[in-house]
C-alpha positions as CSV (number, residue, x, y, z in Angstrom):
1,X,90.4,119.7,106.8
2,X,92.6,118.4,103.9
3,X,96.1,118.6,104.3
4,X,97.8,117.0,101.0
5,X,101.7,116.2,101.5
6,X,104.7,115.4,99.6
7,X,106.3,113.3,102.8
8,X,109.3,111.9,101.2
9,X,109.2,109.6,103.4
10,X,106.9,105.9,103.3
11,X,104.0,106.5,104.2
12,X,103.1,103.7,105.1
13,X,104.6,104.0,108.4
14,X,107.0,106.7,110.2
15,X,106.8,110.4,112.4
16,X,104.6,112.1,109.8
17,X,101.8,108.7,110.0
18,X,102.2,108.7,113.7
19,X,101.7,112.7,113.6
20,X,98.1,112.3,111.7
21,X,96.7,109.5,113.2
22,X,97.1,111.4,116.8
23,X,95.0,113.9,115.0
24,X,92.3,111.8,113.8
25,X,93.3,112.2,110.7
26,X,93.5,109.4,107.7
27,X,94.9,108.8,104.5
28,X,91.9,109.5,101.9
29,X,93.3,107.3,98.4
30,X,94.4,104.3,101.1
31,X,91.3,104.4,103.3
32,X,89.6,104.0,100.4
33,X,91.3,101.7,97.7
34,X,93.2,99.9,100.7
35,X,97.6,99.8,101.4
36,X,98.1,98.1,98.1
37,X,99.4,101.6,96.0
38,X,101.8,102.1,93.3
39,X,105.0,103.5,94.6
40,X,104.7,107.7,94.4
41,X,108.2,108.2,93.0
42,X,109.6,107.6,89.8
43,X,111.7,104.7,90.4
44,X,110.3,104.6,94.2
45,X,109.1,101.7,96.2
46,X,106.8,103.4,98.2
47,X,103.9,105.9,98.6
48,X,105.6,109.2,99.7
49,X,102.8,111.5,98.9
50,X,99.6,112.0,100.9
51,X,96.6,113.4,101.2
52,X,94.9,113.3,104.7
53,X,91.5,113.9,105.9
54,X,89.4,114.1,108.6
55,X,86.8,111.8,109.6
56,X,83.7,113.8,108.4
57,X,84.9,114.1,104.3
58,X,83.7,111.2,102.5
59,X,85.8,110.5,99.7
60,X,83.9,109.3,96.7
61,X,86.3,108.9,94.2
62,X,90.4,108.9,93.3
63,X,93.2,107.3,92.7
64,X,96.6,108.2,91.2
65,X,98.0,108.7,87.8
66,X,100.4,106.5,85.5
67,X,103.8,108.6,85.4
């Protein structure tokens, strides 16, 4: 399953993590490049847009786009 989300909200932490993660479910472009991402939002200071995965997709590549 992918579920991609505009959260906004961080990401990094909150209900809609917490929501996922009891689901088994991770955040493909973190998992794989790690929690160091650009903000999400023009003028934003965090990652409030997702997409999550479950455990048997293998991402092999991504990453996000300069605005």
């Amino acid at each position: 399953m992918i579920v991609a989300l505009d959260a906004n909200e961080d990401l990094g932490r909150g209900a809609v993590v917490k929501a996922f993660q009891e689901r088994n479910l991770r955040e493909a472009l973190l998992s794989r490049h790690g929690r160091n991402a650009p903000p999400t939002m023009d003028n934003g200071s965090s990652v409030i847009d997702g997409i999550w995965v479950t455990p048997s997709i293998e991402i092999v590549c991504g990453g996000y786009l300069a605005g």
